[in-house]
C-alpha positions in Angstrom: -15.1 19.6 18.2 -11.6 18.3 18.2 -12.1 16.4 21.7 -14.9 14.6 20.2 -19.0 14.6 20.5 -21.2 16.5 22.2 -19.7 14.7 26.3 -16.4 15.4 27.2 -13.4 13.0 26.5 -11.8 11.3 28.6 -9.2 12.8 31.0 -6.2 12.1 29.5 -6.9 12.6 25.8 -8.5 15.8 26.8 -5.2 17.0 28.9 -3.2 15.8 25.8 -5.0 17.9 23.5 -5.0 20.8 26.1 -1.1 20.8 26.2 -0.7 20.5 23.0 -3.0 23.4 22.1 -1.0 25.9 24.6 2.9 24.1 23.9 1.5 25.7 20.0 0.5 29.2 21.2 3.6 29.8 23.7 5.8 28.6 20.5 3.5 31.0 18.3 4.6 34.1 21.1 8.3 33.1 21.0 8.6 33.2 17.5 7.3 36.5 17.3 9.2 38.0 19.6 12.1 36.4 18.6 14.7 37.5 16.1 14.1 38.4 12.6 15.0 34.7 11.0 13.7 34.3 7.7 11.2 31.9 7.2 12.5 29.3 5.5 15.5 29.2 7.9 13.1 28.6 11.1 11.3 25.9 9.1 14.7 24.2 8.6 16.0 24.7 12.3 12.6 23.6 13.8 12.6 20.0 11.2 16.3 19.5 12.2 15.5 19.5 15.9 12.4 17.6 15.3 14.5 14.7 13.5 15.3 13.0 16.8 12.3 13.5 18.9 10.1 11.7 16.2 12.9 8.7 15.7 12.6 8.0 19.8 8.6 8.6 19.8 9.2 5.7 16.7 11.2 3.3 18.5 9.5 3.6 21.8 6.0 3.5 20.0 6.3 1.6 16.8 7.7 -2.0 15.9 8.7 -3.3 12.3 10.4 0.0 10.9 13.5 -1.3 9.9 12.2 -4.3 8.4 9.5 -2.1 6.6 12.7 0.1 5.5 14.7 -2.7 4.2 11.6 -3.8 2.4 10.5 -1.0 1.0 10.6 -0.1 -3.1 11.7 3.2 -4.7 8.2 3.5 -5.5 7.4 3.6 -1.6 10.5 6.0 -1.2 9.0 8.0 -3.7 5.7 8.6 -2.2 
Protein backbone atom coordinates (compact mmCIF):
# COMPACT_ATOMS: atom_id res chain seq x y z
CA UNK A 1 0.00 0.00 0.00
CA UNK A 2 2.76 2.30 0.82
CA UNK A 3 4.70 1.63 -2.53
CA UNK A 4 1.73 2.61 -4.49
CA UNK A 5 -1.25 0.81 -6.68
CA UNK A 6 -1.90 -2.49 -7.39
CA UNK A 7 2.00 -2.74 -10.02
CA UNK A 8 5.04 -2.48 -8.38
CA UNK A 9 7.06 0.94 -8.11
CA UNK A 10 9.69 1.71 -9.61
CA UNK A 11 13.13 0.32 -8.55
CA UNK A 12 14.47 2.88 -6.71
CA UNK A 13 11.57 4.28 -4.73
CA UNK A 14 10.78 0.74 -3.86
CA UNK A 15 14.59 0.04 -2.57
CA UNK A 16 14.17 3.49 -0.71
CA UNK A 17 11.16 2.39 1.06
CA UNK A 18 12.70 -1.08 1.61
CA UNK A 19 15.79 0.39 3.54
CA UNK A 20 14.00 2.56 5.22
CA UNK A 21 11.47 -0.01 6.52
CA UNK A 22 14.56 -2.37 7.86
CA UNK A 23 17.11 0.87 8.99
CA UNK A 24 13.50 1.33 11.47
CA UNK A 25 13.31 -2.36 12.76
CA UNK A 26 17.18 -2.91 13.32
CA UNK A 27 16.89 0.62 15.38
CA UNK A 28 13.58 -0.85 17.04
CA UNK A 29 16.09 -4.17 18.12
CA UNK A 30 18.83 -1.89 19.34
CA UNK A 31 16.86 0.08 21.47
CA UNK A 32 15.47 -2.75 23.20
CA UNK A 33 18.39 -4.35 23.86
CA UNK A 34 20.04 -1.47 24.86
CA UNK A 35 20.39 0.14 28.23
CA UNK A 36 17.54 1.14 30.39
CA UNK A 37 17.43 5.15 29.25
CA UNK A 38 14.35 6.72 30.04
CA UNK A 39 12.28 7.72 27.37
CA UNK A 40 12.29 11.12 27.22
CA UNK A 41 16.11 11.08 27.40
CA UNK A 42 16.42 8.80 24.03
CA UNK A 43 13.89 11.08 22.30
CA UNK A 44 16.22 13.99 23.20
CA UNK A 45 19.60 12.16 22.24
CA UNK A 46 17.98 10.77 18.91
CA UNK A 47 16.54 14.81 17.88
CA UNK A 48 20.10 16.10 18.89
CA UNK A 49 21.87 13.77 16.46
CA UNK A 50 19.20 14.20 13.94
CA UNK A 51 19.78 18.17 13.98
CA UNK A 52 22.66 17.92 11.53
CA UNK A 53 21.67 15.26 9.23
CA UNK A 54 18.38 17.11 8.37
CA UNK A 55 20.35 20.73 8.00
CA UNK A 56 22.81 18.88 5.19
CA UNK A 57 19.66 16.82 3.50
CA UNK A 58 18.38 20.85 3.56
CA UNK A 59 21.13 22.44 1.97
CA UNK A 60 21.96 19.72 -0.47
CA UNK A 61 18.09 19.33 -1.33
CA UNK A 62 16.37 22.65 -0.81
CA UNK A 63 17.14 26.29 -2.02
CA UNK A 64 15.64 29.70 -0.49
CA UNK A 65 15.86 28.68 3.29
CA UNK A 66 17.67 31.41 4.53
CA UNK A 67 15.85 33.95 2.64
CA UNK A 68 12.52 32.20 3.81
CA UNK A 69 14.07 32.56 7.43
CA UNK A 70 14.96 36.14 7.25
CA UNK A 71 11.49 36.59 5.95
CA UNK A 72 9.63 34.91 8.02
CA UNK A 73 7.01 36.51 10.79
CA UNK A 74 6.56 35.42 14.49
CA UNK A 75 3.37 34.16 13.36
CA UNK A 76 5.23 31.66 10.97
CA UNK A 77 7.77 30.99 13.89
CA UNK A 78 4.93 30.27 15.91
CA UNK A 79 3.37 27.67 13.82
Amino acid sequence: MLAGGPTLPSPLPLAILLCSAMGWAVSQLLIKRGPPIAPMALAGWVALFAVPQVALGSWLFESGQWQAMQQATWLGWGR
